[in-house]
RODO-2510 file (C-alpha; in nm, 4 decimals, decimal comma):
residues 506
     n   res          X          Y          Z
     1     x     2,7126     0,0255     6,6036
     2     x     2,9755     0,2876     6,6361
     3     x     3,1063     0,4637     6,9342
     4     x     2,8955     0,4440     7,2596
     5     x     2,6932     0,7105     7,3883
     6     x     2,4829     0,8248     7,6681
     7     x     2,0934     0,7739     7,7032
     8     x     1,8991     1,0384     7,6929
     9     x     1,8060     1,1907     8,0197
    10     x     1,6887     1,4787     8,1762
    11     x     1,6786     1,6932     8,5188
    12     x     1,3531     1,7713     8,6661
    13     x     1,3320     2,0948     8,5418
    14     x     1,4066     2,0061     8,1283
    15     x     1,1570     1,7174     8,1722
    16     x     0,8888     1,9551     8,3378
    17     x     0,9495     2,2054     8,0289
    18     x     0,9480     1,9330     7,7495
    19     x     0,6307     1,7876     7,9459
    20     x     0,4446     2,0979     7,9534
    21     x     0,5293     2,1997     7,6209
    22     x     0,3910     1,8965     7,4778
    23     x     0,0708     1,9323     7,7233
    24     x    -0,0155     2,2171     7,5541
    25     x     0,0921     2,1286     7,2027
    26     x    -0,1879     1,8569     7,2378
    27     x    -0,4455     2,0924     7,3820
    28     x    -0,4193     2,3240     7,0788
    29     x    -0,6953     2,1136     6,9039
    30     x    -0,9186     2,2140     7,2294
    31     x    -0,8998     2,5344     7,1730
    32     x    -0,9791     2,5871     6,7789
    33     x    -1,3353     2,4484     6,8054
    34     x    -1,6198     2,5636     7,0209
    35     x    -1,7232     2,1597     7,1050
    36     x    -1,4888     1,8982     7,0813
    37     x    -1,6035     1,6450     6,8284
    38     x    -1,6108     1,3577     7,0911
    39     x    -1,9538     1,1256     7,0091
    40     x    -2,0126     1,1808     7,3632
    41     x    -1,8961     1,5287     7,4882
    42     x    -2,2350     1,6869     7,4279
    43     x    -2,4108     1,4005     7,6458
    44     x    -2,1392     1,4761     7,9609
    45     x    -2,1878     1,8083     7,9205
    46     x    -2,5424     1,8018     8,0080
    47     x    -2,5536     1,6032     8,2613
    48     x    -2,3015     1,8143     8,4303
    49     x    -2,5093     2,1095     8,3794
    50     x    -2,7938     1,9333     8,5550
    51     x    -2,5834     1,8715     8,8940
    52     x    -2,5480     2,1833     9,0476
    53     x    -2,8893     2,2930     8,8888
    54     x    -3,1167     2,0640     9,0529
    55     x    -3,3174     2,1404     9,1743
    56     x    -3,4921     2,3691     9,0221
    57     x    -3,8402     2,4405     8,9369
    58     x    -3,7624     2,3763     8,5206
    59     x    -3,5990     2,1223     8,5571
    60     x    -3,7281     1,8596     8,8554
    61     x    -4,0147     1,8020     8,6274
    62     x    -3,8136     1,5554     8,4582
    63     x    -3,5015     1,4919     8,6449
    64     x    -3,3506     1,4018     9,0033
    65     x    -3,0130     1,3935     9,1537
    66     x    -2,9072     1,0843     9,2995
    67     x    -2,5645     1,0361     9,4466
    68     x    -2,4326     0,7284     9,5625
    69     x    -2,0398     0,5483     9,4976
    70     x    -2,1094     0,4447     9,1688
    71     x    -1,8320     0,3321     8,9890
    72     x    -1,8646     0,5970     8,6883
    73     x    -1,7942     0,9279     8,8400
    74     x    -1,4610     1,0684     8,7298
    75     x    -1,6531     1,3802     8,4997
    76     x    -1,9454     1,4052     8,7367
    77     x    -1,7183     1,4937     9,0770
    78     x    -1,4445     1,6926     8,9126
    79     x    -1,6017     1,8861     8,6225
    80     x    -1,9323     2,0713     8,8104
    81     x    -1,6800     2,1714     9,0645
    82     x    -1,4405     2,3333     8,7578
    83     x    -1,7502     2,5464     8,6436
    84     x    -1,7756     2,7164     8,9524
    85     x    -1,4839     2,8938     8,8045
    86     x    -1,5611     2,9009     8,4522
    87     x    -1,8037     2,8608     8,1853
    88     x    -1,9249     2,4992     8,1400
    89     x    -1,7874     2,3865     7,8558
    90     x    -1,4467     2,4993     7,9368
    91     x    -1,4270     2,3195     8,2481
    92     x    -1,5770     2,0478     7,9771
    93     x    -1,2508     2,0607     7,7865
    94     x    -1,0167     2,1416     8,0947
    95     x    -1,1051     1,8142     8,1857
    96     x    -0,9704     1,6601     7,8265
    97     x    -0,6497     1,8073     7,9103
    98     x    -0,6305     1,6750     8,2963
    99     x    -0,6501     1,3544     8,1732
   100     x    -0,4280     1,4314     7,8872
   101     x    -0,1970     1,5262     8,1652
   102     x    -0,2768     1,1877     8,3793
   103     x    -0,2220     0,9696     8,0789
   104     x     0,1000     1,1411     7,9947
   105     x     0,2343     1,1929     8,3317
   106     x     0,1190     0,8730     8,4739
   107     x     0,3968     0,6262     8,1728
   108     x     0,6210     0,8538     8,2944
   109     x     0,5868     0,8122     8,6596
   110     x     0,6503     0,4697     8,6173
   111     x     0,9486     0,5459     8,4591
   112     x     1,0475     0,7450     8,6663
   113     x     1,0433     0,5379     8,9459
   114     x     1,1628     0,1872     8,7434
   115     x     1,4837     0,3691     8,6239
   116     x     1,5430     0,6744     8,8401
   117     x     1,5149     0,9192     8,6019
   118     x     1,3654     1,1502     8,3943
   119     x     1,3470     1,0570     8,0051
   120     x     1,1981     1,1856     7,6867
   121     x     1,1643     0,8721     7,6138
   122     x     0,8176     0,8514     7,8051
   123     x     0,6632     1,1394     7,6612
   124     x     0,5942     0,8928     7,3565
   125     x     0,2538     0,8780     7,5226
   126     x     0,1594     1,1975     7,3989
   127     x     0,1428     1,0251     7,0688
   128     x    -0,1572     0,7777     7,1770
   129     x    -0,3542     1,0504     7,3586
   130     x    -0,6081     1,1079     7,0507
   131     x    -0,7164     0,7721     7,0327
   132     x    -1,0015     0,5865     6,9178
   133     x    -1,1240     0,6151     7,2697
   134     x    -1,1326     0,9726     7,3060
   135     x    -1,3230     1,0057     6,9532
   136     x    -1,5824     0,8054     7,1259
   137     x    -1,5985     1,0130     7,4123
   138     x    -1,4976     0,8141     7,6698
   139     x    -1,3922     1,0575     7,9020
   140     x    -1,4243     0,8719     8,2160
   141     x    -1,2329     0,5812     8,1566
   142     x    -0,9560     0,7599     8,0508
   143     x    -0,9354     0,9781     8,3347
   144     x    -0,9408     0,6710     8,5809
   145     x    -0,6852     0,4777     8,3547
   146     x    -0,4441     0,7966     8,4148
   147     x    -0,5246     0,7190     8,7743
   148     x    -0,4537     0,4101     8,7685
   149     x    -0,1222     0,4383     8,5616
   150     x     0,0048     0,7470     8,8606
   151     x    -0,1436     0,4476     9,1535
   152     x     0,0570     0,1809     9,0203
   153     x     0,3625     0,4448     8,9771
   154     x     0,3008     0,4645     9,3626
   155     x     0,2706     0,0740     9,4284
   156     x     0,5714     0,0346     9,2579
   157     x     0,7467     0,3665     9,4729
   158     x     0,5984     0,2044     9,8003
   159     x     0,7157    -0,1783     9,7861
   160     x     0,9913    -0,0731    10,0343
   161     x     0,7930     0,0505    10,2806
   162     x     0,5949    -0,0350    10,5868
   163     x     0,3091    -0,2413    10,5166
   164     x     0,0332    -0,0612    10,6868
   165     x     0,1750     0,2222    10,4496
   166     x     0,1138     0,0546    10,1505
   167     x    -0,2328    -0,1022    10,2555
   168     x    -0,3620     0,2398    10,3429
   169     x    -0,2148     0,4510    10,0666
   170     x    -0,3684     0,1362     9,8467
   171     x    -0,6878     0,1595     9,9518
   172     x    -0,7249     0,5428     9,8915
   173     x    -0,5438     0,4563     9,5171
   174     x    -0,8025     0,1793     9,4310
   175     x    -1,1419     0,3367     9,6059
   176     x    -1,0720     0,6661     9,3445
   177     x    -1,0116     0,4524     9,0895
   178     x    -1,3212     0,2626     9,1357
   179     x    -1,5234     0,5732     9,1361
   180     x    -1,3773     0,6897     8,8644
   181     x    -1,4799     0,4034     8,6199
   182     x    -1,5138     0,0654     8,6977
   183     x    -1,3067    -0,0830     8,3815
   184     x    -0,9799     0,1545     8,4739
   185     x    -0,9905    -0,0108     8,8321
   186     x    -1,0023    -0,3998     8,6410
   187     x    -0,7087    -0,2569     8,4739
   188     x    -0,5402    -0,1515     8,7746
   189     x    -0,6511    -0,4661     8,9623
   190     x    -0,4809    -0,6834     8,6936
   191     x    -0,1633    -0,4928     8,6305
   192     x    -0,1246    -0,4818     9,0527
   193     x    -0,2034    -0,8406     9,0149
   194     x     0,1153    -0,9210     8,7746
   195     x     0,3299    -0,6996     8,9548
   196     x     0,2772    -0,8957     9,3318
   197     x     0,3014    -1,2314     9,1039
   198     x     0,5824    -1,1667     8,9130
   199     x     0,7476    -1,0482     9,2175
   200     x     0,6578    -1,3888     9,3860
   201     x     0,7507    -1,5764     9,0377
   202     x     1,0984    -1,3898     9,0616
   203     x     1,2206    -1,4197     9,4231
   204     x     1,0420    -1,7092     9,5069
   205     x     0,9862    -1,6940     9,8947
   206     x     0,8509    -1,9358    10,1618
   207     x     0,4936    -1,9814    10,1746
   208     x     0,4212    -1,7461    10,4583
   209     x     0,6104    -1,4441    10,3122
   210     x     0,4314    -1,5437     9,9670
   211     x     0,0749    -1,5502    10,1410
   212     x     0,2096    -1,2087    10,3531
   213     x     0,2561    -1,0410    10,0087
   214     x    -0,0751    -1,1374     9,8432
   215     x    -0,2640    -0,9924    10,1187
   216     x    -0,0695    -0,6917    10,0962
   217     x    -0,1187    -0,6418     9,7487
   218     x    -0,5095    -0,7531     9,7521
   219     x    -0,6280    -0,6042    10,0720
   220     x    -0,6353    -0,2230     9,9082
   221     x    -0,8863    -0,3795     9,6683
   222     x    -1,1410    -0,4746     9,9422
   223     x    -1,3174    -0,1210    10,0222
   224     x    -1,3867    -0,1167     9,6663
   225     x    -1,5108    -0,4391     9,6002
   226     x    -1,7651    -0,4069     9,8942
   227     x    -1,8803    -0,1117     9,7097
   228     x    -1,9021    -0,3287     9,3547
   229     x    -2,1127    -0,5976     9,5576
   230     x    -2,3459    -0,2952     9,6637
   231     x    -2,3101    -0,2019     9,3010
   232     x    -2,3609    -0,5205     9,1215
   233     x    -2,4486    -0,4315     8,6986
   234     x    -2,6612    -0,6126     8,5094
   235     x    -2,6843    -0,6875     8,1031
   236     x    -2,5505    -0,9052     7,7884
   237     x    -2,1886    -1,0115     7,7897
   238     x    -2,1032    -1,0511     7,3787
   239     x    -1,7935    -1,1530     7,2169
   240     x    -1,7325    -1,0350     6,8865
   241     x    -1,4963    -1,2657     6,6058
   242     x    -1,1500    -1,3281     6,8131
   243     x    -0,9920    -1,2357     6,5273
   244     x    -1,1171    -0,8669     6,5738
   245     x    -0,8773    -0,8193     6,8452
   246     x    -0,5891    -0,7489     6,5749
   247     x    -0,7640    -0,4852     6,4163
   248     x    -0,8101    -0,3251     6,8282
   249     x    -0,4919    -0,3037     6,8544
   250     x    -0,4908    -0,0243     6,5873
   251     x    -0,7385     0,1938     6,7736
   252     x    -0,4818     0,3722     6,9768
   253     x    -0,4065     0,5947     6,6405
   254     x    -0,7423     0,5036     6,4702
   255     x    -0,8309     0,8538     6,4215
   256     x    -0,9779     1,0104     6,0655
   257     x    -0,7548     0,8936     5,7688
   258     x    -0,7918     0,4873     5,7737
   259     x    -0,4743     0,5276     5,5255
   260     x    -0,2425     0,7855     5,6722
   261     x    -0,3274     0,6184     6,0422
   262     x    -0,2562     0,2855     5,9761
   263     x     0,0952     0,4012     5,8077
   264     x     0,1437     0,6002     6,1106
   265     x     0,0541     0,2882     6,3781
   266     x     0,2601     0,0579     6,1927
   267     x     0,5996     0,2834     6,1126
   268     x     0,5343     0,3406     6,5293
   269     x     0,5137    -0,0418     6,5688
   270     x     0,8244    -0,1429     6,3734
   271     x     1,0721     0,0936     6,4843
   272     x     1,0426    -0,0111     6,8792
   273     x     0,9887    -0,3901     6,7699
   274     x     1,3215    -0,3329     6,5916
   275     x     1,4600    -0,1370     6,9062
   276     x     1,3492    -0,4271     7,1221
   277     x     1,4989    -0,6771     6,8942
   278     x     1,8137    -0,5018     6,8783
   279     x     1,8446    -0,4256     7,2249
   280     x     1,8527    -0,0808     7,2279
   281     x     1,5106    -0,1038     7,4360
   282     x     1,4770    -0,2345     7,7241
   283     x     1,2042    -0,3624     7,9703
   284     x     1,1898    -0,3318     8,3392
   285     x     1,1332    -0,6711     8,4981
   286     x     0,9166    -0,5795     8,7000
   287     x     0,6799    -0,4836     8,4168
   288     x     0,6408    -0,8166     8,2305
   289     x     0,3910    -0,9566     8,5222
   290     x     0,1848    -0,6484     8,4869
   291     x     0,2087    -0,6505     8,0748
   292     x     0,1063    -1,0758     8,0786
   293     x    -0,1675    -0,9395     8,2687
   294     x    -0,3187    -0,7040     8,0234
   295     x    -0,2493    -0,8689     7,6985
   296     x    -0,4527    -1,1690     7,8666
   297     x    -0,7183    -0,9038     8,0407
   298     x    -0,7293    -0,7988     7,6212
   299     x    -0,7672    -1,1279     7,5105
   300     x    -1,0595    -1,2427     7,7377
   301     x    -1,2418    -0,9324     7,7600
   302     x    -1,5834    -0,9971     7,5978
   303     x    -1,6584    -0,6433     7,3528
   304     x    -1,9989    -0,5680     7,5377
   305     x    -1,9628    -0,5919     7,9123
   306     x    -2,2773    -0,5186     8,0959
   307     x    -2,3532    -0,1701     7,9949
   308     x    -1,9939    -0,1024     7,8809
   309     x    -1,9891    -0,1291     7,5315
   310     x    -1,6419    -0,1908     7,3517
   311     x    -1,5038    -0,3121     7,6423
   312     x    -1,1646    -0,4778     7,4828
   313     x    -1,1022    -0,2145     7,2405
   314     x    -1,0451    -0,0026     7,5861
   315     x    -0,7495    -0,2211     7,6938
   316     x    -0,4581    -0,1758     7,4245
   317     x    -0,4450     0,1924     7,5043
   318     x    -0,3342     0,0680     7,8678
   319     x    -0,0654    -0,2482     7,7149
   320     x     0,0889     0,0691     7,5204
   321     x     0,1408     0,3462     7,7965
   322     x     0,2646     0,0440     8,0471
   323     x     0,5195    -0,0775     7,7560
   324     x     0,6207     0,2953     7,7190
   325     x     0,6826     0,3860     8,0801
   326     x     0,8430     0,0442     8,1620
   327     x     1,1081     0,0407     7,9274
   328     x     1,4216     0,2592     7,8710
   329     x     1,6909     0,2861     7,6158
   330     x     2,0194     0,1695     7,6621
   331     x     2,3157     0,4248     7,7440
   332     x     2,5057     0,2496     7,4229
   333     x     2,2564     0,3702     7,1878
   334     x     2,1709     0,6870     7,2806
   335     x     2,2298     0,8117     6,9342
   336     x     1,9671     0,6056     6,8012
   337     x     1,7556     0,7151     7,0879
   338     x     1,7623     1,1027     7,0082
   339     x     1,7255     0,9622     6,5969
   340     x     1,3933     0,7970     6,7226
   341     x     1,2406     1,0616     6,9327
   342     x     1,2908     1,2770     6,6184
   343     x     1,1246     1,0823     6,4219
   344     x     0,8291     1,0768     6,6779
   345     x     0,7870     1,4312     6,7339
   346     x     0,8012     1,4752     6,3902
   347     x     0,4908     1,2069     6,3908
   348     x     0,3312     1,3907     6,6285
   349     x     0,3176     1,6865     6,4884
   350     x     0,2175     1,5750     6,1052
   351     x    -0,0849     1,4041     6,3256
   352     x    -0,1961     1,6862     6,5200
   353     x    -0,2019     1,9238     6,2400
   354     x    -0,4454     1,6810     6,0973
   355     x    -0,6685     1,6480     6,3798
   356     x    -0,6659     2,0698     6,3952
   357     x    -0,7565     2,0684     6,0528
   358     x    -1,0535     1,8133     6,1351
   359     x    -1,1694     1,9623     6,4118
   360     x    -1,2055     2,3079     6,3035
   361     x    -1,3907     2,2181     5,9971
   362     x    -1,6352     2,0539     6,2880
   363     x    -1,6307     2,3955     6,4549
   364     x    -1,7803     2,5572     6,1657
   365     x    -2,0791     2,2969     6,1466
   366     x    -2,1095     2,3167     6,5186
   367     x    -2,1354     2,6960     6,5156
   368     x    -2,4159     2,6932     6,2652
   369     x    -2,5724     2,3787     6,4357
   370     x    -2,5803     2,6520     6,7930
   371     x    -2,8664     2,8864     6,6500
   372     x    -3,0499     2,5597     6,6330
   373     x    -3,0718     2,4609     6,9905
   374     x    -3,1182     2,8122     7,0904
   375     x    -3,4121     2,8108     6,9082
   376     x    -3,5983     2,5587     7,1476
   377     x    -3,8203     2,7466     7,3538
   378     x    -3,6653     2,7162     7,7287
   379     x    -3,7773     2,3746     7,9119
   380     x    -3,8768     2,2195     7,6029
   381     x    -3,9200     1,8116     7,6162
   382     x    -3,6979     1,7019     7,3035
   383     x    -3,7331     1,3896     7,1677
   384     x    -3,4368     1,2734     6,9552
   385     x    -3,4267     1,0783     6,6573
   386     x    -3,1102     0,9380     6,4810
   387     x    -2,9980     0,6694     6,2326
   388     x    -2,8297     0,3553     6,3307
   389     x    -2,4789     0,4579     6,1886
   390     x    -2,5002     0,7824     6,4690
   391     x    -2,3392     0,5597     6,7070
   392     x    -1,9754     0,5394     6,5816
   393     x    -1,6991     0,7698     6,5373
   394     x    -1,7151     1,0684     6,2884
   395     x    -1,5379     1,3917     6,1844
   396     x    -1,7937     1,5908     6,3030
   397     x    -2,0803     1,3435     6,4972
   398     x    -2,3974     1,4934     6,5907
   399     x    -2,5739     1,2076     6,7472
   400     x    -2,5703     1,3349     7,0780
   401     x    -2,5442     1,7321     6,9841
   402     x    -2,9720     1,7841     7,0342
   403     x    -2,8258     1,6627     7,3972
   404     x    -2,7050     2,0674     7,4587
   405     x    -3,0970     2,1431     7,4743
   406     x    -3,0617     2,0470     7,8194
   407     x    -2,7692     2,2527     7,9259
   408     x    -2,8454     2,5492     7,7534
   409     x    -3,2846     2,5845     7,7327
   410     x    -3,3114     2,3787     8,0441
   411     x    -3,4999     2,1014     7,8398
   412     x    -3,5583     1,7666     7,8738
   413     x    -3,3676     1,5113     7,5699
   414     x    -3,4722     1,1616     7,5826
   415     x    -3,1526     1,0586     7,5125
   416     x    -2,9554     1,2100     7,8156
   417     x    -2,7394     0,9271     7,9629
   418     x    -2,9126     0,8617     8,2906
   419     x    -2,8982     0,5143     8,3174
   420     x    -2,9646     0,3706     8,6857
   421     x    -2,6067     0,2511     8,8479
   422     x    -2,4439     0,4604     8,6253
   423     x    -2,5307     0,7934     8,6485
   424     x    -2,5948     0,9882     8,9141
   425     x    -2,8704     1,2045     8,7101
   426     x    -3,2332     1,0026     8,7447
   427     x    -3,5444     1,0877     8,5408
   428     x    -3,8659     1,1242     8,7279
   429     x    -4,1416     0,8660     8,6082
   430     x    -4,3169     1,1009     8,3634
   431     x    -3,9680     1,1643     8,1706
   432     x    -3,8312     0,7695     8,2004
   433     x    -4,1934     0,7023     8,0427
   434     x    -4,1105     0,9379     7,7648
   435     x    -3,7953     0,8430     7,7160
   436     x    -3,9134     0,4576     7,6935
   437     x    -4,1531     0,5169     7,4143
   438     x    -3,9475     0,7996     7,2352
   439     x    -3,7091     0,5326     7,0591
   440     x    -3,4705     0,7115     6,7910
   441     x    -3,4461     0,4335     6,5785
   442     x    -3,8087     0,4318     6,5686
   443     x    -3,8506     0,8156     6,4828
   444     x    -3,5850     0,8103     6,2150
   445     x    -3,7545     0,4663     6,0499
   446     x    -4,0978     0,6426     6,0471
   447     x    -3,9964     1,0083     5,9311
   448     x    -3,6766     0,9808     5,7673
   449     x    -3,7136     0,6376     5,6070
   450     x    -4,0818     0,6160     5,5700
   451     x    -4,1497     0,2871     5,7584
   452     x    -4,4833     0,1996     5,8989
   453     x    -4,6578     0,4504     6,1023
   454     x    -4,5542     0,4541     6,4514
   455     x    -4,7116     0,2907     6,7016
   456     x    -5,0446     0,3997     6,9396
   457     x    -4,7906     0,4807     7,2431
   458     x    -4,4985     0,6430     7,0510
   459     x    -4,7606     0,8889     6,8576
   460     x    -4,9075     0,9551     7,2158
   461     x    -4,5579     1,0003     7,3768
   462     x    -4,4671     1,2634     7,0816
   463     x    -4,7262     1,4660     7,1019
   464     x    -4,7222     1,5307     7,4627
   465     x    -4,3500     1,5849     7,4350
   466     x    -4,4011     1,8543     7,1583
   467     x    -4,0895     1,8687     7,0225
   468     x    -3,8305     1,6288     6,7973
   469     x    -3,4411     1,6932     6,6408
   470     x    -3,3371     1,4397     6,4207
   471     x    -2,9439     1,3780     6,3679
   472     x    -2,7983     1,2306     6,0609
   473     x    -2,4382     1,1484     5,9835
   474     x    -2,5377     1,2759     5,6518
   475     x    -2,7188     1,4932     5,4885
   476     x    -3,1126     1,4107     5,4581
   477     x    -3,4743     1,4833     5,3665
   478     x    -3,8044     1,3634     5,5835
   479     x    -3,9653     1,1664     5,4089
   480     x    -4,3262     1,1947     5,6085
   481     x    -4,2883     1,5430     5,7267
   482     x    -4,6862     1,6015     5,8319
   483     x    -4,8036     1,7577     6,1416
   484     x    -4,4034     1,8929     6,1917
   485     x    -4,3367     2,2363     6,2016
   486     x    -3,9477     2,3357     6,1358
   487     x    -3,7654     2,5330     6,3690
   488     x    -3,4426     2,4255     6,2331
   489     x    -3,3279     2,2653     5,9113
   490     x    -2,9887     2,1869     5,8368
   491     x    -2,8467     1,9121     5,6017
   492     x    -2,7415     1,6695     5,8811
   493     x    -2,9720     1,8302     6,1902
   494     x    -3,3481     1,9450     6,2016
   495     x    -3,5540     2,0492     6,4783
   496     x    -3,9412     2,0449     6,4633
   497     x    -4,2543     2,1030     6,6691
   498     x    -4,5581     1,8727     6,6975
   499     x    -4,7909     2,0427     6,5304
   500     x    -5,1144     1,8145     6,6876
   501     x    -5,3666     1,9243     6,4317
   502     x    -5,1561     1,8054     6,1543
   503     x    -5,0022     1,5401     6,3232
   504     x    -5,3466     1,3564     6,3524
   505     x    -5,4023     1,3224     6,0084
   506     x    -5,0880     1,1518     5,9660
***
């Protein structure tokens, strides 16, 4: 192996700059596109328009403000607050880079406090931050799981201390994380879970210290769990073929280019198994309770859970940052070290140049896509229609882009996210009745596929909503166009009104 040579590791100051260099190496994307292409984004973004608005006389028609602890709050409590200070949709992407920064930071606050130092070594996070998860738009569990990652950093800073200490700096930890999203605080739960038992397994203590040390380690949990019981969800539970879990595990650098990605996730892969192997990596002991936990959380996780949907794919994202900031190089192969962090940087940036590249090709469509919105007369009632392939990840999605009606002509979208323990936006009867019989699948089979006319309700419901955008991932024509007007006709997004003379001799 040749001579010996130090690890890798840095004072506070070089590990600050490195940090925030790389912070802001993976905002650029941010800031070359005037909406992130996140499926979601648009949705969030309206609903946190409608926060501070309500209420208001155009807009309590249709919806209602209802706060209560509901365990899905991490955008809704931070990012109204941010556009005090700023235009909406900046305090929209600020919010990207926070949790960037909580993702990041929080690996390498656990390494920090595992090893006692600062290393580059943990700012291999920074390569998983444009995951599968953030195409989708799932803003607020990632911002809870970089909670979670910075609470356990402080569980595992805090074992020395007094008890009453840890119990009440606990609680506060697990409550936020709770609020923040209810899957980050399983995550938490779990990996605090195989930290207290491996801890147990390891030092194996009498029965009374072993029973003093569960409580300590469970009794943070129990202010949020009251609130979970107030809480309680409802809906399917679905597993999906076990041996879909494999593929999952891919997600964390699924991004545009099936080909280039998977190169890039498996080169990744092989170089720390063969670091591991070799022993030039090493993990923290007190990390493999917390790591059984997860890959077992991963395994049993059902892919719809209640109203989360994708549930498991949200967990390797979570076994990756943990294995990152719980491991360290060895000082003998520090040469190999500074070889492999090389190599990733050099990964990162070949993969963020794409993703630029991606995204401001989006920004063009988005920027033409504006005018369209705008053109909505101001509170309009918007229903939305959209083809079953909308819901997935795309280079530039415009499922839920009709969505900005509601933040910028104060209208009402029937396919806002408002969903009842979940959001803290209601809809008023009139607009939940709309927004029941406005189904996009069934507007898109009717107009755009030319299935059987719609039903007695629907055709009601349309007509006294007035208005209708249909999204396609590509490019399409209607094919029963009568009684709408255009407004706004582009390849993949049109915008109509109900013309009711015409529309009754459909």
């Amino acid at each position: 192996m040749g001579q010996a040579s130090e690890s890798v590791r840095l004072s506070s100051g070089r590990f600050l700059a490195l940090f925030a260099s790389l912070g802001l190496l993976c905002a650029l994307p941010l800031f070359l596109t005037p909406l992130p292409p996140l499926l979601d984004f648009p949705n969030h973004l309206a609903r946190m328009h409608l926060l501070p608005s309500l209420p208001s006389p155009a807009l309590e028609r249709f919806y209602a403000v209802a706060w209560a602890p509901l365990p899905n709050l991490a955008m809704d409590g931070l990012v109204p607050l941010l556009a005090r200070f700023m235009p909406l949709l900046w305090a929209g992407k600020l919010f990207v880079v926070l949790t960037f920064l909580l993702l990041a930071g929080g690996a390498a606050a656990i390494h920090r406090v595992l090893f006692r130092f600062w290393s580059p070594w943990s700012c291999l996070a920074f390569l998983l931050l444009y995951s599968r998860l953030l195409l989708w738009g799932f803003l607020g569990f990632l911002f809870g799981c970089g909670l979670a990652l910075f609470a356990f950093a402080a569980w595992l800073g805090l074992r020395e201390r007094h008890w009453l200490l840890r119990i009440a700096l606990g609680c506060v930890f697990a409550t936020a994380i709770y609020l923040a999203h209810l899957l980050a605080f399983g995550i938490y739960a779990v990996m605090i879970a195989g930290l207290e038992l491996g801890a147990l397994w390891r030092s194996r203590p009498k029965l009374g210290a072993a029973m003093r040390d569960l409580a300590i380690g469970g009794l943070p949990f129990l202010p949020a769990l009251i609130l979970m019981a107030l809480n309680s969800s409802t809906g399917r539970i679905l597993y999906a073929d076990p041996l879909r879990k494999l593929d999952l595990l891919f997600s964390v650098f699924d991004n545009y280019s099936r080909p280039f990605d998977v190169a890039c996730f498996a080169l990744l892969v092989v170089a720390i198994a063969i670091a591991f192997l070799r022993g030039w990596l090493r993990l923290a002991p007190q990390m493999a309770g917390p790591l059984l936990g997860l890959v077992l959380l991963y395994l049993a996780m059902p892919s719809q859970l209640f109203t989360a949907a994708g549930a498991d794919r949200r967990i390797p994202l979570m076994i990756f940052l943990a294995l990152i900031g719980g491991s360290h190089w060895s000082p003998t192969f520090g040469r190999w070290e500074r070889r492999f962090l090389a190599g990733a940087a050099a990964l990162l940036v070949v993969r963020l140049a794409m993703i630029c590249l991606v995204w401001r090709q989006g920004g063009a469509l988005y920027e033409e896509a504006l005018p369209g919105i705008d053109a909505l007369p101001h509170g309009a009632c918007v229903a939305v229609a959209m083809d079953r392939d909308g819901i997935s990840v795309q280079k530039v999605p415009l499922t839920h882009f009709p969505v900005l009606a509601v933040a910028r002509r104060d209208a009402f979208v029937t396919t806002l996210f408002a969903l009842p323990r979940q959001q803290p936006i209601t809809l008023t009867p009139e607009a939940a009745a709309l927004a029941d019989a406005l189904s996009a699948d069934a507007l898109w089979s009717d107009f755009v596929q030319g299935a059987p006319p719609l039903a007695p309700p629907t055709r009601d419901a349309l007509l006294a909503c007035g208005h209708v955008a249909f999204a396609g991932t590509k490019p399409f024509t209607l094919a029963k166009p009568a009684g709408l007007e255009p407004i706004f006709v582009m390849p993949r997004l049109q915008i109509y009104r109900v013309a009711p003379a015409g529309f009754s001799r459909r």
